[in-house]
C-alpha positions in Angstrom: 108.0 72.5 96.1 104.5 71.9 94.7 103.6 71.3 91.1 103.0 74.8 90.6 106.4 76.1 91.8 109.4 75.8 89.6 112.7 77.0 89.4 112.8 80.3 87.5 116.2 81.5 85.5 116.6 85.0 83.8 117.8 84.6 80.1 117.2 87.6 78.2 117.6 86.4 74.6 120.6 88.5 72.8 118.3 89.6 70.1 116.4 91.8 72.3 119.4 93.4 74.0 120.7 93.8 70.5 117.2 95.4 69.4 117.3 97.9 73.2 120.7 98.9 71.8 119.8 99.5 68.1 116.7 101.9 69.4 118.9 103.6 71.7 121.5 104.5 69.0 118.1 105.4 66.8 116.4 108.0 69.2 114.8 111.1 67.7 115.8 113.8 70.0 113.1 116.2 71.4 114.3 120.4 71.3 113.8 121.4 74.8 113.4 125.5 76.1 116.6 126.8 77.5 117.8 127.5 81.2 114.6 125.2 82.6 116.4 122.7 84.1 114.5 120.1 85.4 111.6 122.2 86.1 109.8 120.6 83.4 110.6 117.3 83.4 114.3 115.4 82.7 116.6 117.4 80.8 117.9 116.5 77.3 121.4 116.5 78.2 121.7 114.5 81.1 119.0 112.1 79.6 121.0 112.1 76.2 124.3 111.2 78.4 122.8 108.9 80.7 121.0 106.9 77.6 124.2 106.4 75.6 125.9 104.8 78.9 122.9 102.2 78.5 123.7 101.7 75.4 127.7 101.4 75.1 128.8 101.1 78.9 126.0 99.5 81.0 126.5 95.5 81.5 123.3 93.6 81.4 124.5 90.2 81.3 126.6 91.2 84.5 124.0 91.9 86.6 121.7 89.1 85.0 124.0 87.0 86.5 124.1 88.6 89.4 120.5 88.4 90.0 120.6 85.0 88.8 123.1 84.1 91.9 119.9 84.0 93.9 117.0 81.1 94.2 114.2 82.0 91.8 111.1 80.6 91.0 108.3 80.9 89.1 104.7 79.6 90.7 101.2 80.2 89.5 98.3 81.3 92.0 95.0 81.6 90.3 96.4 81.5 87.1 98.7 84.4 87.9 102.3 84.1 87.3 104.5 85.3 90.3 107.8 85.2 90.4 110.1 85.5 93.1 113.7 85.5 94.7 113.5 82.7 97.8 116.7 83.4 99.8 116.9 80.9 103.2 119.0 82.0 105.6 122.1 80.0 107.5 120.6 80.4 110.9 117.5 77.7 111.1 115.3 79.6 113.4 115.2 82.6 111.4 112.0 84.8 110.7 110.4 84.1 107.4 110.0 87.4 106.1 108.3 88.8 102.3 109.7 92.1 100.8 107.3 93.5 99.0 108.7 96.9 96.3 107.3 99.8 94.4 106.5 101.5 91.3 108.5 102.1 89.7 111.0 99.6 91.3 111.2 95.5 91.5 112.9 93.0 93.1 116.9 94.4 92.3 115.2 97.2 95.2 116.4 94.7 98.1 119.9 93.5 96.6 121.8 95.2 99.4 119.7 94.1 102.3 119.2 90.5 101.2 123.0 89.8 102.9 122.0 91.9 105.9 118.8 90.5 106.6 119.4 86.6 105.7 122.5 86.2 107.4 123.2 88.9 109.8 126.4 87.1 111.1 128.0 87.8 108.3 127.6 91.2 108.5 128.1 92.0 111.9 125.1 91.3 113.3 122.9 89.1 115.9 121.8 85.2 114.7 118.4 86.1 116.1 118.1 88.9 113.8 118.1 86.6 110.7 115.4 86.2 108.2 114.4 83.6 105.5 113.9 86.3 102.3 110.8 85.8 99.8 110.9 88.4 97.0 108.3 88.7 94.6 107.9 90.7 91.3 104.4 91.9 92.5 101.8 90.7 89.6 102.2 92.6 86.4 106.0 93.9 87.1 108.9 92.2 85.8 108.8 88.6 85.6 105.1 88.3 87.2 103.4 88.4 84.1 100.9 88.7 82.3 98.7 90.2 84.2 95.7 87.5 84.5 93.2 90.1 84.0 91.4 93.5 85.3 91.3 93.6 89.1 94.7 93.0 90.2 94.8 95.4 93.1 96.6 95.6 96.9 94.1 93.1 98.3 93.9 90.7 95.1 97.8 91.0 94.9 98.0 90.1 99.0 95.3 87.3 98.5 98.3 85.7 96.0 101.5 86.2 98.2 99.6 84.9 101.9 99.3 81.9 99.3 102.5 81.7 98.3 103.9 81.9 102.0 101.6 78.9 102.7 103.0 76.9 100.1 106.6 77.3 100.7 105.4 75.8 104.1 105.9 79.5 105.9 103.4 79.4 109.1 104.6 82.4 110.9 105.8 85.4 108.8 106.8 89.3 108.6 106.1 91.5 106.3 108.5 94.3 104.8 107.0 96.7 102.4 107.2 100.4 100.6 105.3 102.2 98.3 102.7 100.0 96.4 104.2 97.3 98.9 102.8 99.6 102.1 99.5 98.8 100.3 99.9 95.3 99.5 101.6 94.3 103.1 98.6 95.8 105.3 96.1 93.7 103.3 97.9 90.9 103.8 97.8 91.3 107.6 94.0 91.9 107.2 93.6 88.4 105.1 95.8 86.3 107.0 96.0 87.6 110.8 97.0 84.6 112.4 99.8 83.7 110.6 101.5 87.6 110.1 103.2 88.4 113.4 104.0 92.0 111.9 104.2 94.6 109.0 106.7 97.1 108.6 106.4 99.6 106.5 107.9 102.9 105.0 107.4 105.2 101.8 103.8 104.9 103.2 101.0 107.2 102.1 98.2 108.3 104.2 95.4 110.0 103.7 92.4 112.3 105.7 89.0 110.8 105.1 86.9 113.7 105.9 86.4 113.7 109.3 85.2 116.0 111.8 88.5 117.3 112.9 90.9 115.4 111.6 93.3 118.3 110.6 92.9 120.1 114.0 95.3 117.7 115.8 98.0 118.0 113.1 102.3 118.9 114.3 103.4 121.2 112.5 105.4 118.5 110.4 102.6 116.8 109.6 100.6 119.8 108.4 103.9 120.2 106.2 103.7 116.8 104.8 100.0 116.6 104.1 100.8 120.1 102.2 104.2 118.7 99.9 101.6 115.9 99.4 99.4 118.2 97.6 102.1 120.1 96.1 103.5 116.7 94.6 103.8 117.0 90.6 101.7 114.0 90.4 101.1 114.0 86.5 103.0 109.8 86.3 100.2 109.1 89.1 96.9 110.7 87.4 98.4 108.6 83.6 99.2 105.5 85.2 95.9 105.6 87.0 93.4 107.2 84.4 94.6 105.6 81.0 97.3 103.2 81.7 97.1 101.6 78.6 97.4 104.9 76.6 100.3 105.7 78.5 102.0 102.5 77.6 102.8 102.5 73.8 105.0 105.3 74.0 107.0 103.8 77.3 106.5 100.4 75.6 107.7 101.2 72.2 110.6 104.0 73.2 113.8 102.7 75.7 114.5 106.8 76.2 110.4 106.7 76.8 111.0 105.0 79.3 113.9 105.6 80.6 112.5 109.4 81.3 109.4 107.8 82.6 111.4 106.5 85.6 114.5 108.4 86.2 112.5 111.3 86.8 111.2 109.6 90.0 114.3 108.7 90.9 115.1 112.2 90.8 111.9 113.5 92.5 111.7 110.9 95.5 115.5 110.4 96.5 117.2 112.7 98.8 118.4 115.1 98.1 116.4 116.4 95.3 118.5 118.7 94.1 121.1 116.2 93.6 121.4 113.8 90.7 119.4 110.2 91.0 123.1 108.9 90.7 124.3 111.0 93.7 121.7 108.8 95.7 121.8 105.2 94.1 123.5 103.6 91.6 123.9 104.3 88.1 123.7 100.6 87.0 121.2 99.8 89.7 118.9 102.5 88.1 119.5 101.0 84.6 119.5 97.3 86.0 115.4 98.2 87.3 114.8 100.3 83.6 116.1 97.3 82.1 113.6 94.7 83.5 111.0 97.1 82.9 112.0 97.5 79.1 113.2 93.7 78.6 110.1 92.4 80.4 107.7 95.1 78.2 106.0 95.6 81.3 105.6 99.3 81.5 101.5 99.0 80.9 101.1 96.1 83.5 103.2 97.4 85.9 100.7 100.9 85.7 97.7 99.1 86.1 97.8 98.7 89.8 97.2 102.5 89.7 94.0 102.3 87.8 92.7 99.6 90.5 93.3 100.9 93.3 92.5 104.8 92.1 89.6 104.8 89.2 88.5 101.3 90.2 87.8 101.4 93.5 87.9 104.9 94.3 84.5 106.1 96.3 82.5 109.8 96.4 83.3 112.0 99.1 79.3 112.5 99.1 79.3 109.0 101.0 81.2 110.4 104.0 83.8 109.8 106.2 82.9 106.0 106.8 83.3 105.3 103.2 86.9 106.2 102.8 87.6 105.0 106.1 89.9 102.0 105.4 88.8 98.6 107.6 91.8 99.4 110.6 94.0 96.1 110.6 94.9 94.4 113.7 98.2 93.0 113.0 101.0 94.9 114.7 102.8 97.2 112.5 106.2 99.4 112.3 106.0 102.3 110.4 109.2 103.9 108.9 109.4 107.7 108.1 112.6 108.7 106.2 113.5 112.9 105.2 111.2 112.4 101.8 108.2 110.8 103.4 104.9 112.5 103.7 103.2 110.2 106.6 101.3 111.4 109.0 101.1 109.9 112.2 97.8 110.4 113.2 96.3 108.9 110.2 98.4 106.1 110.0 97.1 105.0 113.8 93.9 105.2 112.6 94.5 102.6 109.6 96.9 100.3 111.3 98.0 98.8 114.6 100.7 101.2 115.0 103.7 99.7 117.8 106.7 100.6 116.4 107.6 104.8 115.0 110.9 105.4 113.9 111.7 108.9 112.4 114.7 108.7 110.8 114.9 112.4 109.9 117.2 111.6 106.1 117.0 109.5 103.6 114.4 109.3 100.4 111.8 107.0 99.2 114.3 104.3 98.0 115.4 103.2 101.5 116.4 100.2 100.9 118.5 101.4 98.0 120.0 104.6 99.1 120.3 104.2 103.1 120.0 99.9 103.6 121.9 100.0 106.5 119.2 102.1 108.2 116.2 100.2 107.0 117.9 97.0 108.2 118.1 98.1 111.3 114.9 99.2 111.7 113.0 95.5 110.6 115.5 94.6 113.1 114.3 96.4 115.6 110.9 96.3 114.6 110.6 92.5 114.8 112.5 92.1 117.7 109.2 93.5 119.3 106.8 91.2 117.9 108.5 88.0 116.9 
């Protein structure tokens, strides 16, 4: 460990959870229009049910010290605080491999691979399958806070974590990553080529830059996923990304606030979507992510990647095709497309050095909550090609 690299503990004082409880039992109740279901966002009922389990039969200490059961540290890059599970596996030739999560999800994402993955032995598995885990709360989500300032976008974030790998001494790595992570894990492949052997990624977005026939080419699955990409109800994407800091004081001074806020993607993105977030993942584990969210008051800084990599950065289609061309990285990468995904192919070969395509044909955005056994096996396979 270097001086900047310390052991890290989660110890939520009792005051707050006392406070979270005392709001909860205080909410003022919105009327809602009848027979809408969840047309129009989460329905009072189930929210109204699902809130007073947070508050009377959800256990945060218990899975505190659950999460607690694993290595944690705390180091500072650039005057950015990162925090971060560091799981080494029994096996001493294992893979060193980074997980990087979400919005709206965090480090509790990977609990049920981290056995899998670190000591496949255990679980059935091949020795030469194993991986040493890093973790991370990407900047401004959970414990990785406060943000250090405007700016904190895939690259910047990537810049910090191919520095943290090199300080905990990691030469040769893999990269795991979904949703804001399939953003950050490419650019680190960019930054650090020679020491990534690999990226895999699912719950990755791609997008048509204008081209001259880019659409033509399109499977008819495709053309359907580049189409439920436009159909998405993105309204949590254009606040998070247009005023992020307006957003926050009602999600940062409101438990239901933001309990809504998330759920509802939970409900959206899981499969199936007709069913109940529960029906797909874990009550507690749901509440266990809301909770860091809410006990870490990180609902703003947790947004602003949005803003940086949308309003920041984003450029005018009057520049062309070449400007909204991504640089393509060289760094081999696995792409994984669950049921809920909206990849397409095509694109994602143009951004990335595509080797590995599994279509897994189920499954929602939450892979590595809802299906793990099937994401496992797929970074298994995946690295087995390029380590």
């Amino acid at each position: 460990m270097t001086h900047d690299i310390s052991p890290f503990r989660i110890d939520i004082p009792q005051s707050q959870l006392d406070d979270l409880k005392a709001r909860l039992a205080g909410t003022r109740w919105p009327d809602e229009l009848p027979g809408v279901g969840w047309s129009r966002g989460v329905p009072v009922t189930y929210l109204k049910e699902l809130a007073e389990y947070w508050r009377t039969g959800y256990d945060w200490r218990a899975h505190e010290a659950a999460l607690n059961a694993y290595p944690q540290f705390l180091a500072t890059l650039d005057g950015q605080n990162v925090h971060f599970l560091h799981v080494r596996s029994p096996e001493p030739d294992a893979t060193p491999l980074i997980l990087l999560h979400g919005w709206p999800g965090g480090v509790v994402d990977f609990l049920d691979v981290i056995g899998p993955l670190s000591d496949p032995r255990a679980h059935g598995g091949d020795a030469a399958d194993a991986f040493h885990l890093v973790i991370p709360s990407l900047p401004g989500f959970g414990f990785s806070t406060p943000l250090a300032g405007p700016g904190m976008d895939s690259a910047r974030m990537a810049g910090l974590l191919v520095r943290l790998m090199a300080r905990l001494g990691y030469e040769r790595y893999g990269v795991q990553g979904y949703d804001t992570g399939s953003w950050v894990g490419p650019a680190m492949g960019k930054q650090d080529p020679d020491h990534v052997i690999g990226v895999h990624l699912n719950a990755m977005i791609t997008f048509p830059i204008g081209a001259v026939g880019e659409m033509g080419g399109l499977s008819e699955i495709e053309q359907r996923r580049w189409q439920r990409m436009q159909d998405f109800n993105d309204g949590y994407l254009r606040c998070n990304s247009k005023r992020p800091q307006t957003v926050t004081y009602g999600l940062h001074d409101s438990p239901v606030g933001q309990l809504a806020w998330i759920v509802e993607k939970f409900k959206e993105l899981t499969e199936p979507e007709e069913g109940l977030p529960e029906d797909s993942i874990d009550r507690d584990r749901i509440l266990t992510d809301v909770s860091i969210y809410w006990l870490t008051g990180t609902a703003g800084s947790a947004a602003q990647c949005y803003y940086e990599e949308i309003s920041a950065t984003e450029p005018d289609w009057g520049d062309g095709a070449d400007a909204w061309a991504p640089e393509r990285g060289t760094v081999p990468t696995g792409v994984l497309v669950s049921a809920h995904d909206v990849t397409v192919r095509p694109w994602a070969e143009r951004d990335h050095n595509v080797v590995h395509w599994t279509e897994l044909g189920k499954g929602g955005h939450f892979l590595a909550m809802e299906a793990p056994a099937l994401l496992v096996g797929d970074v298994r396979a995946f690295f087995a090609k390029v380590r």
